[in-house]
C-alpha positions in Angstrom: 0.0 0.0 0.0 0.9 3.5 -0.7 0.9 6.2 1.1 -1.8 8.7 0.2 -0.5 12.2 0.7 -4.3 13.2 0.7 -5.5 10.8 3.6 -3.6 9.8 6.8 -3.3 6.0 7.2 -5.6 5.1 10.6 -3.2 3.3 13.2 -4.3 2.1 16.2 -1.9 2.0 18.9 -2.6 -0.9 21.6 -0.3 -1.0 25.0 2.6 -2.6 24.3 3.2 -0.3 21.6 3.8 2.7 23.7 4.3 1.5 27.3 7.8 1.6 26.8 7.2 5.4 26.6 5.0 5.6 29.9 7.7 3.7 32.0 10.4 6.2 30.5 8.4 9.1 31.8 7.6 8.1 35.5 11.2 6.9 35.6 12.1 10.5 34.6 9.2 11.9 37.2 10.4 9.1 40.1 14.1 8.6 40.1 15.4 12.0 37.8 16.4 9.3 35.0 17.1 11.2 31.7 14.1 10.9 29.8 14.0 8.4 26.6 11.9 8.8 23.7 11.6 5.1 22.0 12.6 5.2 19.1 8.6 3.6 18.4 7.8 7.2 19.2 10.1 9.0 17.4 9.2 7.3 14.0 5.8 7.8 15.0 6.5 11.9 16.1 8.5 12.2 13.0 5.7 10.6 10.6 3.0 12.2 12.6 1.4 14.0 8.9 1.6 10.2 7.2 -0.5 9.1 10.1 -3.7 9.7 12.4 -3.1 7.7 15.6 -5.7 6.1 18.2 -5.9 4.9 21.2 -9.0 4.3 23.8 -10.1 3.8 27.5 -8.3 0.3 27.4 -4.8 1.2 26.3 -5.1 4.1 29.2 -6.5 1.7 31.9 -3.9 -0.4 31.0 -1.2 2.3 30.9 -2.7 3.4 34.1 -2.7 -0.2 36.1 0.9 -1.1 35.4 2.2 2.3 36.1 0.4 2.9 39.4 1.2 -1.2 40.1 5.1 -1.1 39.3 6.3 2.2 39.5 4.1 3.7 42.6 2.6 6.2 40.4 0.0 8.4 41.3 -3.3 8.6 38.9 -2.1 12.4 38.8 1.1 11.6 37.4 -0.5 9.0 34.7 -2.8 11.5 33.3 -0.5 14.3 33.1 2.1 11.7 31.0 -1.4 10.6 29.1 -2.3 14.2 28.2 1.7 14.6 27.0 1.4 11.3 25.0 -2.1 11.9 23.5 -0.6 15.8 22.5 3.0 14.1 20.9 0.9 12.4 18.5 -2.3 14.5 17.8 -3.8 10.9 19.2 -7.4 10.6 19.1 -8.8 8.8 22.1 -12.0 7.1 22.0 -13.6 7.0 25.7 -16.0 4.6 25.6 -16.9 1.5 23.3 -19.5 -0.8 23.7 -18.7 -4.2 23.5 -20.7 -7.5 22.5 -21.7 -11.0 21.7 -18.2 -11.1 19.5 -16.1 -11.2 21.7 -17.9 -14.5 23.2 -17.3 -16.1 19.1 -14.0 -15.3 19.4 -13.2 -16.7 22.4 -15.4 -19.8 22.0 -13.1 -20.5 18.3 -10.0 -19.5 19.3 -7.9 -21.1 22.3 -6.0 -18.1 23.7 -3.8 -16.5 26.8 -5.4 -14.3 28.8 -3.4 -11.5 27.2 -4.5 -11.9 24.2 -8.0 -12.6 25.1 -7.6 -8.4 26.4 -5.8 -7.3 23.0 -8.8 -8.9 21.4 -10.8 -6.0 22.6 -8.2 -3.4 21.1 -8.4 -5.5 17.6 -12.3 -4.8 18.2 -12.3 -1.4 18.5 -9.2 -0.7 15.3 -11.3 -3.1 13.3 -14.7 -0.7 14.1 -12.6 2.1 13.3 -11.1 0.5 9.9 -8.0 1.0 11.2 -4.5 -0.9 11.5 -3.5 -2.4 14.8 -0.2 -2.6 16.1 0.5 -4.9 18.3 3.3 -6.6 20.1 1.1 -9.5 20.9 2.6 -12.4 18.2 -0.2 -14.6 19.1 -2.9 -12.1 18.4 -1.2 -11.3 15.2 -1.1 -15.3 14.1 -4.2 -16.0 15.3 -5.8 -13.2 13.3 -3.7 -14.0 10.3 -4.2 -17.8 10.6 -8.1 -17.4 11.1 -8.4 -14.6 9.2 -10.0 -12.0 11.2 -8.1 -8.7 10.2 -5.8 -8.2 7.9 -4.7 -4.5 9.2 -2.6 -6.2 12.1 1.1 -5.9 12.2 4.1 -5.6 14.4 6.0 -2.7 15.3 8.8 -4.1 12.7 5.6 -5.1 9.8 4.4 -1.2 10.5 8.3 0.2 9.9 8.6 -2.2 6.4 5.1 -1.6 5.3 5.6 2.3 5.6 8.9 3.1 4.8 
């Protein structure tokens, strides 16, 4: 696929894509550590008018567990870094999604990890959206590929080779 100068190709970023940015900052916050941009986020900063990025509720409430779990962050401190990260990538962030009965199909065809039962969810919502869905979850990606439930699903790696 091509890049089309006159429409931004949808990306949906799921948690493991950009946690590694998150954990950065509250290291920064917490311990004065030199803050690191990934270089995931740099491509993506530096791409930003090839692109329209989103993200929802469940990327943030898992952003927001792990943080507050690990590193002894306060919700304050997550939601300034989430306002930061949202603002980086002129990310669109969808609040609220309803859910149903597919989910239950899925689950009930496919034998899955817990994990990727949960990045199921974020295929749901990039699918909805008609958008691609990068994730770092390699049995998501092969069990979407192998059963054929979305094509727009890559890797980090896939997205770089695909775009570049």
């Amino acid at each position: 696929m091509e890049i089309s100068h006159m429409s931004k190709v949808k990306v949906y970023l799921d948690t493991n894509t950009i946690l590694d940015f998150f954990i950065n900052y509250i290291k920064h916050i917490k311990r004065k550590d030199e803050l690191i941009i990934p270089k995931k986020l740099k491509f993506m900063i530096d791409n930003i008018g090839e692109f329209q990025f989103f993200t929802s509720f469940l990327t943030k409430l898992e952003v927001m567990r792990e943080l507050i779990s690990s590193y002894n962050a306060t919700k304050e401190e997550v939601e300034k870094i989430w306002t930061e990260f949202l603002g980086l990538l002129n990310c669109e962030y969808i609040e609220n999604y309803n859910f149903n009965e597919t989910l239950v199909e899925i689950a009930a065809s496919t034998k899955m990890k817990l994990r990727t039962m949960v990045n199921f969810q974020h295929l749901v919502i990039a699918k909805d959206i008609e958008a691609y869905l990068l994730s770092g979850d390699n049995d998501l990606i092969k069990v979407c590929r192998e059963k054929k439930i979305y094509d727009k699903i890559m890797s980090y790696i896939e997205f770089r080779q695909k775009f570049i």
